[in-house]
C-alpha positions in Angstrom: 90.8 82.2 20.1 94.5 82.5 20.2 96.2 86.2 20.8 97.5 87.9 17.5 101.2 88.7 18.0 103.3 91.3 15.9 107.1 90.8 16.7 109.4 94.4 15.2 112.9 93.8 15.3 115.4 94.2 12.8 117.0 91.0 13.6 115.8 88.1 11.4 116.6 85.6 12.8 115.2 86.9 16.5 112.1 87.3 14.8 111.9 83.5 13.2 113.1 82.4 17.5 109.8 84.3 18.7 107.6 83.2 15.5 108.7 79.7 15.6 108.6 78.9 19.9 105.1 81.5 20.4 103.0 79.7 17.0 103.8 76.2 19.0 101.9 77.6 21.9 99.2 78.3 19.3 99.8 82.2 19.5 99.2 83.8 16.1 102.5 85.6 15.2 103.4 87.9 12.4 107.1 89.6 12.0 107.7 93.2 10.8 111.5 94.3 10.6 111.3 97.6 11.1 109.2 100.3 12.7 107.8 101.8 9.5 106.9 98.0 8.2 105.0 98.0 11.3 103.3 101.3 11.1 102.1 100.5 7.3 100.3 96.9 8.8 96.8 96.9 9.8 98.0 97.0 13.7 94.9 97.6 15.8 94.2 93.8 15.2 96.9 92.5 16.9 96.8 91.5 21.0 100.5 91.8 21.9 103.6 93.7 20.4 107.3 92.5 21.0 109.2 95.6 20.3 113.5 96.0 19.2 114.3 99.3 20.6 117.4 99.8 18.0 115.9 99.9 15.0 116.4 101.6 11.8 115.4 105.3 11.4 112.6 104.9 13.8 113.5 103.3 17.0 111.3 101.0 19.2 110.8 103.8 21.8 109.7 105.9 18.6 107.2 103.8 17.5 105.6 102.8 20.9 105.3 106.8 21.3 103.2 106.7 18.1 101.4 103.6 19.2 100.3 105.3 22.6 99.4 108.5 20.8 96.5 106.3 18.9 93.2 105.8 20.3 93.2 102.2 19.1 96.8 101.1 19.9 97.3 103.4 22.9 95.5 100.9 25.3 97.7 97.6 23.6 100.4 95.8 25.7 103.7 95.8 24.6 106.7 94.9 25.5 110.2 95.9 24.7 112.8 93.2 24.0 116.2 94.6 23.6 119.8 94.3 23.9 119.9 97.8 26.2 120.2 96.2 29.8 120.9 99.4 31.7 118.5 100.0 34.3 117.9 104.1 32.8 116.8 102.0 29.3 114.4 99.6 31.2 113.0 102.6 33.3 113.2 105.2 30.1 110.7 102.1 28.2 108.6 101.6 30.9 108.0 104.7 31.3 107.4 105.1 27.8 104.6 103.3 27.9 105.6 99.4 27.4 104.1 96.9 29.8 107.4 94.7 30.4 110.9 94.7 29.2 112.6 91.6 28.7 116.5 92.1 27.7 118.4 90.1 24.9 119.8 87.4 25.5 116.3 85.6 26.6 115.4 82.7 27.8 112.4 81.7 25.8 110.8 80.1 28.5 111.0 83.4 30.6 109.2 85.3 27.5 106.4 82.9 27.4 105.3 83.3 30.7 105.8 87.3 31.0 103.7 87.5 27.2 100.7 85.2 29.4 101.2 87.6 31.9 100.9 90.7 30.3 97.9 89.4 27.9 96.6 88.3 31.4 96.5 91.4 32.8 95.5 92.6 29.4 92.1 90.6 29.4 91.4 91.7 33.1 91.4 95.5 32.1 88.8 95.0 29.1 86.3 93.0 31.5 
C-alpha cells in the first residue's frame, strides 16, 4: 500500500507541485492550506506530513508542537519545507521535532528521495 501524504502550506500552487509530482510516484496526497485546516482533518491516518512554516495564525513550527504533543501523531515523520534557509530555522525545526527540512526553492527530485528516506526510516522504527 502506498504512504498517505498531507502537504500544509499556504501556498496553492506549492501544494498542487507536491500533489501533482508525489501522486505520479503513486503516494496518496491530500493538501490542507493552513494549520487549523490541518488540525480539523482526520490526521493520524496519514504516513508523512510536508509542513510551511509561515503560515497563517498558526505557524508550521506551531502545529508540529501540537502534533508531537499527541500520542497518535507524536511518533509521525514530518518534514518542514520552507522558504527560511538560515541555519538557526533549520536547527530551531529540527529541533522541534521535524525529521528533515528541505528549503524552498526545491528540487523535486531532491524531495522525493528525502520523503523515501524519512518513510524508510519511518517503517524501520515500527518493525
Amino acid at each position: 500500500m502506498s504512504a498517505r501524504i498531507l502537504i500544509i502550506d499556504d501556498e496553492e500552487s506549492v501544494c498542487e507541485i507536491f500533489k501533482f509530482n508525489l501522486e505520479r510516484e503513486g503516494y496518496r496526497v491530500d493538501c490542507a492550506y493552513s494549520a487549523e485546516e490541518a488540525l480539523a482533518l482526520d490526521i493520524n491516518d496519514y504516513d508523512l506530513f510536508i509542513v510551511d512554516i509561515m503560515m497563517g495564525e498558526l505557524s508550521g513550527y506551531d502545529l508540529v508542537k501540537i502534533m508531537r504533543s499527541r500520542m497518535a501523531t507524536a511518533a509521525k515523520p514530518v518534514i518542514f519545507c520552507s522558504a527560511l534557509d538560515d541555519d538557526n530555522e533549520k536547527v530551531m525545526g529540527l529541533n522541534i521535532g521535524a525529521d528533515d527540512y528541505i528549503t524552498k526553492p526545491f528540487a523535486i527530485a531532491e524531495v522525493k528521495s528525502r520523503i523515501q528516506a524519512v518513510l524508510r526510516r519511518s517503517a524501520a522504527t515500527t518493525l
